[in-house]
N, C-alpha and C positions, 0 to 999 in steps of 0.2 A: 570487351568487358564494359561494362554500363559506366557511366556516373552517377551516384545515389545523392548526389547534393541535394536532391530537393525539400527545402523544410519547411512542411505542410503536415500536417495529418490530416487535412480535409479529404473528400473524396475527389477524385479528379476525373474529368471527362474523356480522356484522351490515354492512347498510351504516347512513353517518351517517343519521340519519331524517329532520329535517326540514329543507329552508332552502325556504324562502316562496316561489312560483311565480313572483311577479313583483317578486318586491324582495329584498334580503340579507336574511341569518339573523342581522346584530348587533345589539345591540339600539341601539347608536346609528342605525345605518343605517332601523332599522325606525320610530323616531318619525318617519321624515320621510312615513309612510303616516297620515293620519288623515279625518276623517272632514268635508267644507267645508260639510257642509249637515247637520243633526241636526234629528227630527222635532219639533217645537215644541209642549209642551202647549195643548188647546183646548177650547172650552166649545162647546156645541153642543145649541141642542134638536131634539128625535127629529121622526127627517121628514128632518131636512140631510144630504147629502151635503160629507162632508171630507175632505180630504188633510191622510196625511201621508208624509212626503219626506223623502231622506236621498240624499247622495252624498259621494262621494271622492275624493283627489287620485289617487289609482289604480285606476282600473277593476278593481273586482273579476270573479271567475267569475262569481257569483250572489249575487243579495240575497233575504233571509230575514225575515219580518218576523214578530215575538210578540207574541201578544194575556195579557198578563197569564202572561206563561213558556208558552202555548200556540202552536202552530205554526200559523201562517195557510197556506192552500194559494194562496200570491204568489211571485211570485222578480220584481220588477219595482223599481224602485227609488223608482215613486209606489205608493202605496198608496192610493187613494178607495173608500168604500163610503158608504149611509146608515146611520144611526142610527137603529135599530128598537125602540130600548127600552134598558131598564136592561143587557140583558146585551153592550151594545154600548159600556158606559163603562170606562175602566179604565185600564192602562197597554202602552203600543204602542214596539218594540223593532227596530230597524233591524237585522239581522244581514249581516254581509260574508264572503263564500266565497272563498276563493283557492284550491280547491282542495274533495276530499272530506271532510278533516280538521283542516282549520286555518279559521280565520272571527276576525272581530273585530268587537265590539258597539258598538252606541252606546250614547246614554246614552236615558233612557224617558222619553217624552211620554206626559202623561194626557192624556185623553180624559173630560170631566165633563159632565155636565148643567146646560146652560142653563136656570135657573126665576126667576121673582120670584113671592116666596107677597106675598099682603096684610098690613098691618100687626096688628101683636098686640096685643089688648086691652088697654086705657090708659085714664088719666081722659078725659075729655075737653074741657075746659078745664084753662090755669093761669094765673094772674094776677100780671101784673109792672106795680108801680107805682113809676116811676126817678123823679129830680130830673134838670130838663134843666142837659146838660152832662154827664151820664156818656157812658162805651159800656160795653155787655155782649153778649151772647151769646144766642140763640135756639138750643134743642138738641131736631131732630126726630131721633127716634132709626127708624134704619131696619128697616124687614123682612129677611126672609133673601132673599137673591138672589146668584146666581151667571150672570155676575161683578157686583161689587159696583154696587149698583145708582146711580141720579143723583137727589140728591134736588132739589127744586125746593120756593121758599118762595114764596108771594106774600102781597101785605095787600090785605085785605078784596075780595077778589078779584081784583085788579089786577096791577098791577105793583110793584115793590118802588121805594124809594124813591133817590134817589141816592145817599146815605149808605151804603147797604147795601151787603155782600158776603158771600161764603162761604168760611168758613174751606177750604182744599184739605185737611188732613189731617183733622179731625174730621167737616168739614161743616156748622159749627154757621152761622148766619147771626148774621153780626157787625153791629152799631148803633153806629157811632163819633158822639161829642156829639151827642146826640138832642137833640129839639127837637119843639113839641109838633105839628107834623106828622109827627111818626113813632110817635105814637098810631092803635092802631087793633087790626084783630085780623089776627092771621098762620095760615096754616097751610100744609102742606109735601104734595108728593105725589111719592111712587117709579117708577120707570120704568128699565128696564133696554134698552139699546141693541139686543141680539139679539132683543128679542123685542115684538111690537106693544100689550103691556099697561103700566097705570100704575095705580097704586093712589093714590085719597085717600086721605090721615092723615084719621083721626074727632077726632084732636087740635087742638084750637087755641090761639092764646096770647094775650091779651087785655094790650093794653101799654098802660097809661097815663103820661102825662111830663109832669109838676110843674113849678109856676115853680122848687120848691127852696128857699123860705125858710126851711127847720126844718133843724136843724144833725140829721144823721143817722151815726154812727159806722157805718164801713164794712163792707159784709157781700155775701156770695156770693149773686147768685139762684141759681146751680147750682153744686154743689161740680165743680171741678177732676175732670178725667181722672187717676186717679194713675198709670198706665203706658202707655210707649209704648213699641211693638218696631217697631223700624228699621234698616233695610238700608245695610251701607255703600254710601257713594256717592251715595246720595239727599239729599232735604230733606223737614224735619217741621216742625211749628211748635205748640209745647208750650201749648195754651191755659190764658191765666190772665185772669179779668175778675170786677171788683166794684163795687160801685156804693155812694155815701153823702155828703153835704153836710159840709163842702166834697166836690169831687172827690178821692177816693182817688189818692195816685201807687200805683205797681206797681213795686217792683225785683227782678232776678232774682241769683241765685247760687248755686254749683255748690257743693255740701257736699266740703269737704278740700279746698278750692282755687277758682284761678278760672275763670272762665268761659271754655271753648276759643276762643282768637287764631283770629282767619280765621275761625272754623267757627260764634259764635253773632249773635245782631243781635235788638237787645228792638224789637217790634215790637207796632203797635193790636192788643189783643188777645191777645198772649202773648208767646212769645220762638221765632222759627224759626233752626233749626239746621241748618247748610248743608252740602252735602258731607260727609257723615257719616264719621267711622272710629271704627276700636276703641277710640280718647282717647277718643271725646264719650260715651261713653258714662258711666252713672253716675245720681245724686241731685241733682235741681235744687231751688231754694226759692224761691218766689214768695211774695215779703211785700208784703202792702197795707197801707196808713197813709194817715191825713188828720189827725193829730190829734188826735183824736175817739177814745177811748177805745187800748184796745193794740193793737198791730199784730197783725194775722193773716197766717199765712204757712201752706201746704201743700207738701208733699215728693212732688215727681212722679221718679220712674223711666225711666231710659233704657235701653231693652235694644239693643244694638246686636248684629245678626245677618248673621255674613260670609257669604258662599257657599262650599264647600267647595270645596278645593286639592290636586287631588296634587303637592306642589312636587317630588319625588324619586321616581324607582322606575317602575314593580317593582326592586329591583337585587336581585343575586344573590350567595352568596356562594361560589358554586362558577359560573364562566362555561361551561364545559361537561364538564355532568356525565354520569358513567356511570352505567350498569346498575347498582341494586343502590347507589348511593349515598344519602346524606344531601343534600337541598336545602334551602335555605332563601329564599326572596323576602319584601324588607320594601320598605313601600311609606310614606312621610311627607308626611303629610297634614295641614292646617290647615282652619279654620272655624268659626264661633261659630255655633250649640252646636259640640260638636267632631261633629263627623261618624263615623258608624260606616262601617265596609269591610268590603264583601264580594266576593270574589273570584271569577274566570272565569277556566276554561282553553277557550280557543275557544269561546266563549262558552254555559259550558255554569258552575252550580255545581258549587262545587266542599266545598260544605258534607256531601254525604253520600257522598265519597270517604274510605274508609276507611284509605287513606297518607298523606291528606293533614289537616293539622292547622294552627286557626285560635287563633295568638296576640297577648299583647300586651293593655294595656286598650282599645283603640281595634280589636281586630282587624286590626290592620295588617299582620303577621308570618304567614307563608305559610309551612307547613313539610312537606315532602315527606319520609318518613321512610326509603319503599324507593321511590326511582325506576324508574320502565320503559318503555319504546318509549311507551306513552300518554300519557306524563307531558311527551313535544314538543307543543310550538304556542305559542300567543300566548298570554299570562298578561296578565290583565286585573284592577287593584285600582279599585272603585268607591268615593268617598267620598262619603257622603250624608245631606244635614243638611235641614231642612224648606223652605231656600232653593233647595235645587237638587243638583244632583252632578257629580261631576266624574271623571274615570278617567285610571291609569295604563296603559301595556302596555309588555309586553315577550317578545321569543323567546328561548322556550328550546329550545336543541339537546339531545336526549339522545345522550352516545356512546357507542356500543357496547362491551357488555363484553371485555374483554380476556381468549382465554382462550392459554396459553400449550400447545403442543404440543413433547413431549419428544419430538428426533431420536433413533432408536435407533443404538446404538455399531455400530459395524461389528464384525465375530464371526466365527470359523471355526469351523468343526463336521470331523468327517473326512468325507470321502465314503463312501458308502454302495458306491461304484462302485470303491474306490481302496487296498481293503485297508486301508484306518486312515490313510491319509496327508491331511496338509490340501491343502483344494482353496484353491486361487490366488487370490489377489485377496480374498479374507475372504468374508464375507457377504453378504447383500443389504441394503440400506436399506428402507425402506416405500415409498418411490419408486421401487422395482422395478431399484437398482442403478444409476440413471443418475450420472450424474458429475458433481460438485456444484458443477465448477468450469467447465459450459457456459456460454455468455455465450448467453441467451434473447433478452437485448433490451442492444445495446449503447449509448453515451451518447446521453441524447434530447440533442435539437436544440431551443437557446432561442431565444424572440422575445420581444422587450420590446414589453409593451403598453400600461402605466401605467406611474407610478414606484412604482405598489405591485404591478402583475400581471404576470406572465410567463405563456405561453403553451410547452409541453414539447409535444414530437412524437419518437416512437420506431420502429422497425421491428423484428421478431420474425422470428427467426430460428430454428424449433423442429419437429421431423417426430418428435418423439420417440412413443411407445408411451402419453405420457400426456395429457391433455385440461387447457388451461387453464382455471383458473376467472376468477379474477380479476389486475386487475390493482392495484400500489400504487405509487402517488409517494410520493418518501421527499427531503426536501434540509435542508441544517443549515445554518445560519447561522455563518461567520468571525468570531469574537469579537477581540478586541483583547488578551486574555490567556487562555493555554493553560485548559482547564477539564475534569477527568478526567472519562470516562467521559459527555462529551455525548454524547449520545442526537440519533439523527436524527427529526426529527417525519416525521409517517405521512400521508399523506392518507383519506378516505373510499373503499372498495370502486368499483373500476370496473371496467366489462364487459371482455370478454374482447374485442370484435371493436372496442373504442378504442383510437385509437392517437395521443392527444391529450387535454391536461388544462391548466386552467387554475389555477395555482398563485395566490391571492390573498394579502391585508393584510401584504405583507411589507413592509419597511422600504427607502426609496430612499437611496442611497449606502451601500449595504450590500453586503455579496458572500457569494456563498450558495452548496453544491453542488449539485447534483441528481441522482439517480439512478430508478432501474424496477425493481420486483422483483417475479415472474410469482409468484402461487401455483395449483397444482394443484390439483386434485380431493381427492387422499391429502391434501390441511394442507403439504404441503411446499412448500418455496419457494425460490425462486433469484434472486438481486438481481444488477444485471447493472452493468455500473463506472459511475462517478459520472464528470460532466463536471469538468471542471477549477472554479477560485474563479471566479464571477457576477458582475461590477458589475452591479447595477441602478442605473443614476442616475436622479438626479431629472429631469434633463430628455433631451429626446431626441439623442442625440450627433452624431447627423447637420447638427441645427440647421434641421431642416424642418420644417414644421406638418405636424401627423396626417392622416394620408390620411382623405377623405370618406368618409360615412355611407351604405352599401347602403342600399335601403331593395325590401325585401321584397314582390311588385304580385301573386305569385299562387302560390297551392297547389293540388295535385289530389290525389285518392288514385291510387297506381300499380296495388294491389295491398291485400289488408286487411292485410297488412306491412310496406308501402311509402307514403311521399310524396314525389311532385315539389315542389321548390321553386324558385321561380323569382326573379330581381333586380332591377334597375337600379343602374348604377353609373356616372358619369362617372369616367373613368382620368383623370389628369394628367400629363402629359408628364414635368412638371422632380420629380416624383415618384411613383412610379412605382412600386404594389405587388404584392406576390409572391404573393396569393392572399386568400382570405376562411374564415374561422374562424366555422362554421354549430354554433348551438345549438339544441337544441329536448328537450323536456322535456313529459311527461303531466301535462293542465292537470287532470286529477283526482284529483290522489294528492298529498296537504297534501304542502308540506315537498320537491319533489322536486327533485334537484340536478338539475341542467342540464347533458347531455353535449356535447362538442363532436366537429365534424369537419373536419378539414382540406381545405379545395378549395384545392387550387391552380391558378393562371393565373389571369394579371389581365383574362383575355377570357372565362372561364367567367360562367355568368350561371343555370345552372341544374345541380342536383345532386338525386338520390334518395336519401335518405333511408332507408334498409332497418332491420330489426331492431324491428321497432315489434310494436305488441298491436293484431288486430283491432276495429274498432266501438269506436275508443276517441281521445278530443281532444288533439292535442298539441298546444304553442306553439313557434311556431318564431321564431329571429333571427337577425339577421346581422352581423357586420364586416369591415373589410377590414385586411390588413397590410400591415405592412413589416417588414424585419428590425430596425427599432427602436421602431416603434411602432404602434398599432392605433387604428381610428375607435372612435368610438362608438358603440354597441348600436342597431341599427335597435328601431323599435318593433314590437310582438307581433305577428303574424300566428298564426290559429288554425287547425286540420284535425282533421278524422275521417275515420280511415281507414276503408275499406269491410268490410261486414260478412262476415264469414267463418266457418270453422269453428271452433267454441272451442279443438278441441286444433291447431289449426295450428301449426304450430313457426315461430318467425319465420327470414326465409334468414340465411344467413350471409357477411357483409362481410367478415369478416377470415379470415387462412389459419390462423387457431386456432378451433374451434369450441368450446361448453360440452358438460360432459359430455350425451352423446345418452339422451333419455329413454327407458326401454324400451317397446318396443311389442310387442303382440300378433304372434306371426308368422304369416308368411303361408304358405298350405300351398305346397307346390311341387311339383309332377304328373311332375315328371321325379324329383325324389328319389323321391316312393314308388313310380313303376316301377322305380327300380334296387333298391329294398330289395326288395321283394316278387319280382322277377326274380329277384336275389341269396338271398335266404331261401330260394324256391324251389328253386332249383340247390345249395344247402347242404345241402336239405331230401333231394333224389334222390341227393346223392352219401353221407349218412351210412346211406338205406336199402338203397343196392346195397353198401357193404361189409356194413351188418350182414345181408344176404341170403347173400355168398358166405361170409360166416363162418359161420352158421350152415350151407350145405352142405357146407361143410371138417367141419365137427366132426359131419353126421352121417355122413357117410364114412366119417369115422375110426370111427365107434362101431359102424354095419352091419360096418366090418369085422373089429372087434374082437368082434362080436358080442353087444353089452351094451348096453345103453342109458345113454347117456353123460349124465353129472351138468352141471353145467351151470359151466361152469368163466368164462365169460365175462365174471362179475363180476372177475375178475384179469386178465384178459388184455388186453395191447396191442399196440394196433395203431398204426405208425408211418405215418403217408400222407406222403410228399414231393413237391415240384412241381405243390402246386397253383394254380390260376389265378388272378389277383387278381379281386375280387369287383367286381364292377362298381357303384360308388357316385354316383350324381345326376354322372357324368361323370368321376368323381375313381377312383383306383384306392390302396391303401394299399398305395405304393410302400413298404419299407423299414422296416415296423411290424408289428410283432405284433397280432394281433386284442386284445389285451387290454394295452393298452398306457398304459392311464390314468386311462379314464370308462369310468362304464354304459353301456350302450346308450341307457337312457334317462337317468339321473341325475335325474330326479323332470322335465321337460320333454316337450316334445312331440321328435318323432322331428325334425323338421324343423329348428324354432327356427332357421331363418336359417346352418345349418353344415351340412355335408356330415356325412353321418353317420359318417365315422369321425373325419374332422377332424385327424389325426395324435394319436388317442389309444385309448386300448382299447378293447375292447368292453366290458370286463367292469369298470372302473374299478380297476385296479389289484391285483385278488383272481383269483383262480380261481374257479370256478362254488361248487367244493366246497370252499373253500379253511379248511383245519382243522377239517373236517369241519360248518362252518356253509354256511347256503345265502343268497349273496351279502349279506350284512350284515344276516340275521336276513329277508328277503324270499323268498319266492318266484321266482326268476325269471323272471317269465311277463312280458313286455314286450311292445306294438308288435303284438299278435297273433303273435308268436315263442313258439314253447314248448320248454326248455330241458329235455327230457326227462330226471325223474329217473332219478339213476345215470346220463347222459351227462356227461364233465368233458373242456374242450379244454382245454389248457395247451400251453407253450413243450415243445419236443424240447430239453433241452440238448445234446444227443450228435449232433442231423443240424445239417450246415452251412446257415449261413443266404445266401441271396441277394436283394440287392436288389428284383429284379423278380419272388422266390416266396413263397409263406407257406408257412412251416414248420408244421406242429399233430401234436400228439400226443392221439389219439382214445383215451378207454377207455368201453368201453362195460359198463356194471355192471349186473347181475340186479338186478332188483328181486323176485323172487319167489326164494320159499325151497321147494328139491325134496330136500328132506332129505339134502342131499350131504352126505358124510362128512368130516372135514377133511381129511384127506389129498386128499381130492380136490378140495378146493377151498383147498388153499395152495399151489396152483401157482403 
């Protein structure tokens, strides 16, 4: 559904560009599109076959999928292949198509290598000699392995002893009050779950345990971990253990304060911290004491690390912007570390767009400095910290720029025809004089369909001389105090063969006008009267529930311009609607609004679709009305129509067409036999006078006895009542041969017009007119040769009749016979 914010009533260049194929263009509306399955990073060794997976609450057009920003040749929405090697690891990118030019990303799963390498060169014994009645700690320290590998301890080969456990965060193997059956030797082996290896440690640890009668001051066999980095949300457990006669106690405390309520608990072997947040984090101190000389204590570190938030955004601070403006999107993000943001428009970077500009110390702040048509679709802010990432989106509408066309004044000139007096009525407009006060399209006809949607329907009423281009809804909202110079807001460009528009997000218990205003071809335009004030209320006035939901069973192609569509609908008796409201829209083109058309009759069940683009997918959908309210949206139904010829012109629905494209013309076999007929018979009748002329003038000279100069360069001759020329069937009843155009005017002789067409031959000049020869050209057209020194012009002095052509023939020497002037100013 559109946004009609725009408020202008000028004419606008452009239509709106984008609103999302199958969801609104707001950006509230659009968070309820996201993503219910995102592909999961995974560890994998080479040889396995993995999936990875992504879906959404909205069927998109097509899924896309990026190997490290490279494009996979997939559109599926599983993704499985093997892993062949290193160049098979990395990171793997869910793309979603709604169209050619709008998409939206998920967020990227790596793809890592599965290894456990063996242990790395080490002493190979160490040797701990406790007093029974401590606990301490055993620390096999692991190899590299991805994912983190399982370490396993035993004694002297066996089994571990009851006593024993395993620290979960560090791994160390913990010895609570040992006893001297927990003498012996330990050692540890690695093993990773994905993969069927396990490596021994070459390490051992040789543990002797004392009855303990020597008083021993208390001491670490292995220093303290000093930092731990922890996720919120989790559990850690900070190990602290040492050993000395008597038994050492262990206290813990949190440097600058105490210890987090609820969150810590001192525990055999250290202190575990529970449900971790940003509080716990900080400087712990673990002091040991027996007495026995001073207390020792160590400073362990807590890093605690959120995962990254876009709590806010993209927002915007232009909601929709034009051509040529300033934008800005900021996006507010949290996370420990703090997370960096990088942005996506349709999921494409947008770091080496040259308008657009990344600020703020976080990169948060999106700034678009000249927006344009490319700059619609979904704005995507990713936050991403070493725990994960997180993303915003939002649609941006670009609208079109406003450009404003100055109506020319209306003007009198004298007539050219009229001695100097002014002609009537003034001058002409650039609309060719039409009257500016025609009513095109009188009050459309409203149906409430939400309490925020009405639905307008118009009829056009127009034969005029000019071709519609577009159409515009235009309606103003009834304020509660007078407000000067309110402006009516504009809708987006609609076709010429609609005769219906869905007017959205308006306000329920509000009263609104509405009106139609046609714009032509020339820029001009004519708004036609506005309906009386609108209640829309909130609910339906009738006091009935919404008539039921069509639901859409089948499409065909008619035609590569046309689709059938066909319904089901059960009607309801106690209400009973007026007809169904058919939308459909090209599922390929980002951003495309969605036209509607009116069926009416509540027993229709199938309608044709016309004005469509060969070899190309629309989505089509359905509701049904009433005069107060509308079902709800059937769901998508898809079509391609049949393959045709590229330049097909789609038919026309409506009784206004778009300006007609020009085409090549076609020859026409009856026009060139009448010219060539015609040329002919011009051609015989100009030789038989200049024949009798010539034997008048040697008559006269045999009789005079001289040889006569050639005087014919001056002389005229007047021909009246000649026969109209016989034209591809047309005769130029009531026009002078030269009455307006060329013969040719730089076209073909044909071009789709009768060749005189109610205008001259000669476009408005004489052959020889001021002694140039027709506007610096040769005359030679069409295979016509306009023999120099031949000039036809108007006779002013013979009367004219409708059904003759008048011409006055002078036939001029083109050779020079040394005549004397006397003899040749006759």
């Amino acid at each position: 559904m559109l946004d009609l914010g725009c408020a202008s009533v000028t004419i606008l260049t452009y239509c709106c560009y984008l609103a999302i194929l199958h969801f609104s263009a707001t950006s509230a509306e659009f968070k309820s599109i996201n993503f219910t399955a995102f592909p999961e990073p995974l560890d994998a060794p080479i040889g396995d076959e993995i999936s990875f997976q992504c879906t959404l609450n909205v069927e998109p057009k097509e899924y896309q999928w990026k190997h490290d920003n490279n494009t996979l040749a997939h559109n599926k929405s599983l993704l499985t292949f093997n892993v062949t090697g290193t160049s098979s690891l990395g990171d793997y990118q869910c793309i979603a198509w709604y169209g050619s030019q709008t998409a939206l990303a998920s967020k990227s799963a790596r793809l890592s290598l599965a290894e456990l390498q063996p242990f790395p060169e080490q002493p190979s014994k160490e040797f701990y000699t406790v007093s029974k009645g401590n606990t301490f700690t055993i620390y096999c320290a692991p190899p590299v392995s991805n994912p983190a590998p399982d370490i396993k301890y035993s004694k002297d080969g066996a089994g571990l002893p009851a006593t024993a456990s395993t620290l979960p965060t560090t791994g160390s193997l913990l010895l609570v009050n040992v006893t001297e059956k927990d003498s012996g030797t330990y050692s540890c082996s690695a093993s990773n779950y994905m993969l069927s290896t396990t490596f021994l440690s070459p390490k051992s640890f040789q543990v002797k345990v004392v009855d303990g009668q020597q008083v021993e001051k208390p001491r670490f066999l292995r220093e303290p971990q000093s930092s731990y980095v922890v996720q919120t949300g989790s559990n850690t457990t900070l190990e602290c253990t040492a050993v000395g006669q008597p038994i050492p106690s262990i206290s813990w405390q949190k440097a600058n304060g105490p210890l987090p309520q609820d969150h810590a608990e001192v525990v055999p072997g250290g202190l575990t911290l529970y449900n971790v947040t940003l509080e716990v984090a900080g400087k712990y101190i673990c002091s040991v004491s027996n007495g026995i000389g001073p207390t020792i204590s160590r400073e362990i570190v807590v890093q605690v690390q959120e995962a990254p938030e876009v709590i806010e955004g993209p927002t915007l601070d232009v909601q929709h912007p034009l051509e040529g403006e300033k934008l800005t999107l900021t996006c507010q993000v949290k996370g420990t570390p703090e997370p960096t943001v990088t942005w996506l428009l349709n999921a494409q970077s947008l770091e080496k767009d040259k308008s657009a500009e990344i600020l703020g110390d976080k990169g948060n702040v999106l700034k678009i400095w000249n927006v344009e048509k490319r700059h619609a679709g979904i704005y995507q802010c990713f936050a991403t910290n070493p725990i994960g990432s997180d993303y915003g989106a939002a649609m941006v509408n670009v609208a079109p720029k406003e450009v404003k066309f100055e109506k020319e004044e209306s003007s009198t000139r004298p007539s050219q025809n009229s001695g100097g007096k002014e002609r009537r009525g003034g001058g002409r407009h650039r609309g060719g004089g039409r009257n500016k006060k025609t009513v095109i399209t009188p009050e459309p006809n409203i149906t409430r369909l939400t309490d925020k949607e009405v639905m307008l329907r118009w009829t056009v009423h127009y034969n005029g001389p000019h071709s519609i281009d577009i159409f515009k809804v235009q309606y103003m909202e009834k304020s509660s105090r007078k407000i000067q110079g309110r402006e009516w807001s504009t809708s987006n460009d609609i076709d010429n063969y609609t005769r219906a528009f869905e007017v959205s997000n308006l306000e329920p218990d509000r009263r609104y006008k509405f009106r139609i205003s046609t714009v032509f071809f020339n820029y001009e335009s004519v708004t036609g009267p506005s309906t009386g004030w609108y209640k829309l209320t909130k609910d339906d006035p009738s006091g009935k529930p919404p008539p039921s939901m069509p639901i859409i069973v089948h499409t065909e192609t008619e035609s590569p311009t046309s689709v059938k569509v066909k319904w089901n609908y059960n009607d309801s008796v106690q209400n009973p609607i007026e007809g169904f409201y058919l939308y459909y829209c090209r599922s390929d083109v980002g951003n495309c609004p969605y036209k509607q058309v009116e069926v009416p009759g509540k027993d229709t069940r199938e309608f044709i679709v016309t004005n469509l683009t060969a070899k190309m997918s629309y989505d089509f959908k359905i509701r049904s009305f009433t005069p107060f309210a509308a079902s709800p949206l059937s769901p998508l139904k898809m079509q391609i129509t049949k393959e045709g010829d590229q330049h097909h012109k789609p038919e026309d629905v409506g009784d206004v067409g778009k300006e007609p494209t020009p085409e090549q013309p076609t020859p026409n076999l009856y026009l060139y036999i009448g010219v060539a007929v015609g040329g002919f018979g011009l051609f015989i009748v100009v030789c038989f006078l200049c024949c009798c002329f010539r034997r008048h003038s040697s008559a006269e000279s045999d009789e005079d006895g001289t040889e006569s100069c050639s005087k014919i360069g001056d002389t005229t001759l007047t021909i009246q009542q000649l026969e109209p020329i016989s034209m591809n069937g047309y005769a130029n009843h009531g026009n002078s041969l030269n009455h307006g155009n060329s013969l040719n005017h730089g076209n073909n002789l044909n071009h789709g017009n009768n060749l005189n067409h109610g205008n001259n031959l000669n476009h408005g000049n004489h052959l020889n007119h001021n002694g140039k020869m027709l506007n610096g050209r040769t005359p030679q057209r069409n295979g016509f040769n306009n023999y120099p020194g031949m000039t036809i012009t108007n006779n002013p002095l013979a009367e004219s009749e409708q059904s003759k052509n008048v011409m006055e023939l002078s036939y001029l020497s083109s050779q020079n016979n040394n005549c004397s002037a006397e003899g040749s100013s006759n």
